[in-house]
C-alpha positions in Angstrom: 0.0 0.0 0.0 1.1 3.6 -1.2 2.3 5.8 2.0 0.6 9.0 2.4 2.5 12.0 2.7 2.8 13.4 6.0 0.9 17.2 6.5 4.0 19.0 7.7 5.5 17.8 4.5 3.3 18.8 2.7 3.1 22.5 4.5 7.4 22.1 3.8 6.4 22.0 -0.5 3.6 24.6 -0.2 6.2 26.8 1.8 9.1 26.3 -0.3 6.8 27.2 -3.3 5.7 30.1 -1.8 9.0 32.0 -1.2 10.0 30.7 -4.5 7.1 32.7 -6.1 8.2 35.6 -4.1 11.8 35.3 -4.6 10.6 35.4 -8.6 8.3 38.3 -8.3 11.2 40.2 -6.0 14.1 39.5 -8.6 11.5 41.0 -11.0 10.8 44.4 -9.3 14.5 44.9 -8.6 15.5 44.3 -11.9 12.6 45.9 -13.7 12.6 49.2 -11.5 16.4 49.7 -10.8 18.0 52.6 -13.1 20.0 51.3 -14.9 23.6 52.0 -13.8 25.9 54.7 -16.0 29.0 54.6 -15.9 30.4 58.3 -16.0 33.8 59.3 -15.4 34.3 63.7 -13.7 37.2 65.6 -12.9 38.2 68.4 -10.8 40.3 70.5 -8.6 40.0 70.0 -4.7 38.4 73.0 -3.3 34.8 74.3 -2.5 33.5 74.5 -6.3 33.4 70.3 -5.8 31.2 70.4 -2.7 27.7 69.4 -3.9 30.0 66.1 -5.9 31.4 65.6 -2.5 28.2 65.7 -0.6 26.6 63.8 -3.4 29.4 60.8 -3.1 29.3 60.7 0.6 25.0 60.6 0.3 24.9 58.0 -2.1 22.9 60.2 -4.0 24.7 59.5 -7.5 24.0 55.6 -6.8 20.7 56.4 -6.4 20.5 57.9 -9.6 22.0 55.3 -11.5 25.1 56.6 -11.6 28.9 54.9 -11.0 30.5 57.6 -10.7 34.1 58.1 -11.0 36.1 61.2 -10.2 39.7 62.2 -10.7 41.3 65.1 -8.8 43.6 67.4 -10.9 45.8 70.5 -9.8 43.1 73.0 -11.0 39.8 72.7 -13.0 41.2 74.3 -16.1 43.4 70.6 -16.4 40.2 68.5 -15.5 38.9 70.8 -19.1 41.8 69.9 -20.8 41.2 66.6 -20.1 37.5 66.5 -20.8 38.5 68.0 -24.4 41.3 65.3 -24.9 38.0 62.7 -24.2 39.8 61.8 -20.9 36.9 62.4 -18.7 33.1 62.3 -19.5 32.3 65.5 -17.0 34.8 68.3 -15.9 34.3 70.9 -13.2 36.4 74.2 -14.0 35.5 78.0 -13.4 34.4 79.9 -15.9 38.1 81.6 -16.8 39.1 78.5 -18.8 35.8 77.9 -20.5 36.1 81.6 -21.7 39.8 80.5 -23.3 38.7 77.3 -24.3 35.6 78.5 -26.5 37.7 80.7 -28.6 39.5 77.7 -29.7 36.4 75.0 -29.9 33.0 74.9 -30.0 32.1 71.5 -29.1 32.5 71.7 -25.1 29.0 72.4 -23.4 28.0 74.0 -20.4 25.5 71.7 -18.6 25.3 73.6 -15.4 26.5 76.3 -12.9 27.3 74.2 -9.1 28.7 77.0 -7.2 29.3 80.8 -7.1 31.2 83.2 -5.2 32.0 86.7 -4.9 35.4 86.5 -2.9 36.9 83.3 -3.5 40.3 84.1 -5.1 42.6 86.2 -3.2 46.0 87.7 -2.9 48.2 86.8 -0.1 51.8 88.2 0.4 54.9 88.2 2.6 55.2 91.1 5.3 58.5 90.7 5.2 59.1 91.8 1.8 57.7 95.1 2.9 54.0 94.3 1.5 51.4 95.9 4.2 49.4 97.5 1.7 48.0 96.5 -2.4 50.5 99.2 -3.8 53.0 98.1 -2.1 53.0 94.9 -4.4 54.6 97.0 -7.4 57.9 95.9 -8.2 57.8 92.4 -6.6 57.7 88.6 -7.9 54.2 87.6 -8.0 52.8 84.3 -8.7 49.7 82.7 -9.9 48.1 80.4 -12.4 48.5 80.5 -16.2 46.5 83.1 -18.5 43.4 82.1 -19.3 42.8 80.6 -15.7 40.1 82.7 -13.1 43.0 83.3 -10.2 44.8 85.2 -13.5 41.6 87.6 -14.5 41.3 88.3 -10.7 44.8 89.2 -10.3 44.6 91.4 -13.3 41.8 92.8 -11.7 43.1 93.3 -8.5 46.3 95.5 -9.9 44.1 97.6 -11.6 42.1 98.7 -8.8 45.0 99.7 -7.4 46.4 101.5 -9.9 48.7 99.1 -11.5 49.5 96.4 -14.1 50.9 93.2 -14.6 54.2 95.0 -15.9 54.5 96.7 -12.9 55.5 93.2 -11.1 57.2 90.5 -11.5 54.6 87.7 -12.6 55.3 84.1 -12.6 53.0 81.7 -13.6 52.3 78.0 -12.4 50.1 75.3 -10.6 48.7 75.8 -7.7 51.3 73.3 -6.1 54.3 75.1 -7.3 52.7 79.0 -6.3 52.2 77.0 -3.0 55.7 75.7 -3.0 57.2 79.0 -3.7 55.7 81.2 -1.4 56.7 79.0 1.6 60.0 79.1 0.4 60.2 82.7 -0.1 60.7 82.6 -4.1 57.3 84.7 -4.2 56.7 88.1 -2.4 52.8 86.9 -3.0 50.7 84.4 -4.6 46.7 85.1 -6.1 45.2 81.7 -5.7 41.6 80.4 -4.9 40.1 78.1 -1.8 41.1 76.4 0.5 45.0 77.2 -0.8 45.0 80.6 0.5 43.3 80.1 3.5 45.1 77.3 4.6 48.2 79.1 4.4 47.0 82.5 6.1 46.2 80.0 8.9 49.8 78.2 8.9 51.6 81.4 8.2 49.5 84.2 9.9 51.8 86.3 11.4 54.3 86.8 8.3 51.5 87.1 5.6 49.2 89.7 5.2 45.4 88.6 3.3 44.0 91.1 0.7 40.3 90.0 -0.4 38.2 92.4 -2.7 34.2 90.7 -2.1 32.5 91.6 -5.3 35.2 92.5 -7.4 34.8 89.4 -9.4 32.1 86.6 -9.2 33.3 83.4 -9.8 31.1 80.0 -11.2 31.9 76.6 -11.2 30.5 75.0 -14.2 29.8 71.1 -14.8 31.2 70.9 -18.6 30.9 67.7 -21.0 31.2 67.6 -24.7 28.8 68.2 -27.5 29.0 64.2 -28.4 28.7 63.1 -24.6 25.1 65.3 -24.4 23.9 63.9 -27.8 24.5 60.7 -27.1 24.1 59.9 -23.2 21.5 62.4 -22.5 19.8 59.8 -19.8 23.5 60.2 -17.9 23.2 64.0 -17.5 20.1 64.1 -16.1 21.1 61.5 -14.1 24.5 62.8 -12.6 21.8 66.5 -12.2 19.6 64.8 -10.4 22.0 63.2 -7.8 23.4 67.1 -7.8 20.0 68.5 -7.0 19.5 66.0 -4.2 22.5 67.4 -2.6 21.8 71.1 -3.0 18.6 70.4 -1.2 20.7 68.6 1.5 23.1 71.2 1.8 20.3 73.8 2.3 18.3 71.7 4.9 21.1 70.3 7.0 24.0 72.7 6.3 26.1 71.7 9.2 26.3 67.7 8.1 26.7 69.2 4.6 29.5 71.1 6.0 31.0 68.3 8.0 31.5 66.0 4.8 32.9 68.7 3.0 35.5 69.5 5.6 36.5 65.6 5.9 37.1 65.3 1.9 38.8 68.8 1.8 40.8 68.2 4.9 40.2 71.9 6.2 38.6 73.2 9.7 35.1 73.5 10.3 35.1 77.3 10.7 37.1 77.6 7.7 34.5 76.0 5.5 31.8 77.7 7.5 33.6 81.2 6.6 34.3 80.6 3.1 30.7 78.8 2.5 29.2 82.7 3.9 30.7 84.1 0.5 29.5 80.6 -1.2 26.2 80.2 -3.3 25.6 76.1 -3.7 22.9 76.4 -6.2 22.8 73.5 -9.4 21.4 76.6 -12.1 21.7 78.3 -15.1 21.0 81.9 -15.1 21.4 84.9 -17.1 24.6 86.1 -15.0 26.4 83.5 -15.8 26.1 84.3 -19.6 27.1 88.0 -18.8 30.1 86.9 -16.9 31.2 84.4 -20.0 30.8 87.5 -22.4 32.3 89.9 -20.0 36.0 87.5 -19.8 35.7 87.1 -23.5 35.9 91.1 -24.1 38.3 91.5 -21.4 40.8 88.7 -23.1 40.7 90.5 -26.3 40.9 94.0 -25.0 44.3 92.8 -23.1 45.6 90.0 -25.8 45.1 87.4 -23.5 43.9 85.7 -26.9 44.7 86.2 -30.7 41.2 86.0 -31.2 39.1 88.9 -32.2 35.2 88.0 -32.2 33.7 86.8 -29.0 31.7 83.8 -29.0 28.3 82.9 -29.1 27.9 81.8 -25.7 24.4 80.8 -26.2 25.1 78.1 -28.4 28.0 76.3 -25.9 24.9 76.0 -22.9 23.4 73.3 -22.8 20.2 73.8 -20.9 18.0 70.7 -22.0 19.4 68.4 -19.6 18.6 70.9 -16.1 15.0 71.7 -18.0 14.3 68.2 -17.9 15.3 67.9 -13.9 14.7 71.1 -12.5 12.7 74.0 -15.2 13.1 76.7 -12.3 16.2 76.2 -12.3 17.1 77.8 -15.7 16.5 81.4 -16.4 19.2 82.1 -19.1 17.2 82.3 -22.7 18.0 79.5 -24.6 18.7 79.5 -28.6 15.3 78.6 -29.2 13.7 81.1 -27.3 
């Protein structure tokens, strides 16, 4: 005679079944409504223009977006451009300087959003022992900072000629951050323009031989996310993406500024109240807006007045923003007129 299957073994099957089926249905959800992971390499230059990337890392919020991100630090942003346009990188964070410099050359680099501005970010910081108390007092000595075309460059031009003089009127020497850096410890520069944390972080080591001359206002600096022409008509999905993790964490940095602070200062490796000082002169806003495209124009005629550039005409700036990519994430968020408008 034929044994009959016990109950509990019976309850064991219908179990096993069971979590089967929902095992199956699980695995189907997760793969069905998971974004699909892009892979998107950024580069960038460590200071406070990178924040909402950092904050967006240390969130998770470019995972959650369906992004892998990779980033690679460079000595300044106008490398991480050079890089971009050598199709080394997928994204590149620089200042607007470079882009300026760079768009009389190309036209195929696109400006995909605005992360970061400030009104008194690069600086000048100089040596009281070479008899520098005052900005005039800088005529005549060996001054360092980054190459033309770079924003710590047009704010040191700038600078001189508020005070009534020019770059001819010093002894200018032009290099990386690093090397300025270098120099100015060692007493090979009388003064250094540079932007954050670098001058900070050396009025702090060095502040009774330095002396810090800031001008809020006299020149308002952006941080722009840049790809390529071929990189937004081809991976469109990965822009919005990589803005939407960005937006996420320039809504954390406005609701829980002090945590948003925090991570920056672990990734930057500079104090709390230094962050919290420089962030009071800071705008964290993902946008595009109509000052920015003034500011592009305004470099342009400045490198051509001073023969920064051999080049004559000044671009159309409207054409090298991209704004389809924010529309699609954020609309408020773009008030610059667009070609087709």
């Amino acid at each position: 005679m034929m044994k009959t299957e016990s109950f509990p073994f019976k309850l064991l099957i219908a179990g096993l079944a069971m979590l089967s089926a929902i095992m199956a249905v699980s695995f189907f959800w997760i793969t069905a409504f998971s974004p699909i992971m892009e892979n998107v390499s950024l580069g960038g230059a460590r200071s406070l223009s990178i924040s909402l990337i950092i904050i967006a890392q240390e969130q998770g919020f470019f995972t959650h977006e369906g992004v892998d991100l990779f980033f690679q630090e460079y000595p300044s942003g106008s490398l991480a451009l050079d890089a971009l346009c050598e199709q080394q990188l997928d994204l590149a964070v620089a200042a607007e300087t470079p882009v300026v410099f760079k768009s009389f050359a190309r036209d195929d680099v696109r400006i995909v959003a605005s992360l970061f501005s400030a009104y008194n970010d690069p600086k000048v910081i100089a040596r009281k022992t070479s008899g520098i108390e005052k900005p005039t007092d800088l005529r005549g000595k060996r001054i360092g900072t980054t190459p033309q075309g770079q924003s710590t460059h047009y704010f040191l031009h700038l600078f001189l000629t508020k005070y009534g003089l020019s770059e001819q009127d010093v002894a200018l020497s032009l290099a990386c951050p690093e090397k300025l850096r270098q120099d100015f410890i060692s007493g090979k520069l009388d003064a250094i323009s540079l932007f954050e944390p670098y001058i900070s972080e050396l009025a702090d080591a060095y502040s009774s031989e330095t002396i810090l001359f800031s001008e809020p206002g006299l020149y308002l600096k952006h941080a722009l996310l840049m790809t390529s022409a071929h990189f937004t008509e081809q991976r469109p999905q990965a822009i919005q993406k990589v803005l939407r993790a960005l937006m996420r964490a320039n809504d954390f940095a406005r609701q829980q500024p002090e945590r948003a602070r925090q991570i920056v200062v672990r990734a930057l490796a500079i104090s709390v109240p230094e962050v919290r000082e420089l962030w009071a002169d800071t705008v964290l806003e993902v946008s595009l807006g109509q000052s920015l495209l003034l500011s592009l124009e305004n470099e342009a005629k400045w490198g051509i007045a001073n023969r920064v550039t051999d080049h004559k005409t000044i671009p159309n700036y409207l054409q090298l923003i991209s704004v389809e990519g924010l529309k699609s994430v954020a609309p408020e968020s773009v008030t610059i007129y667009s070609v087709s408008e």
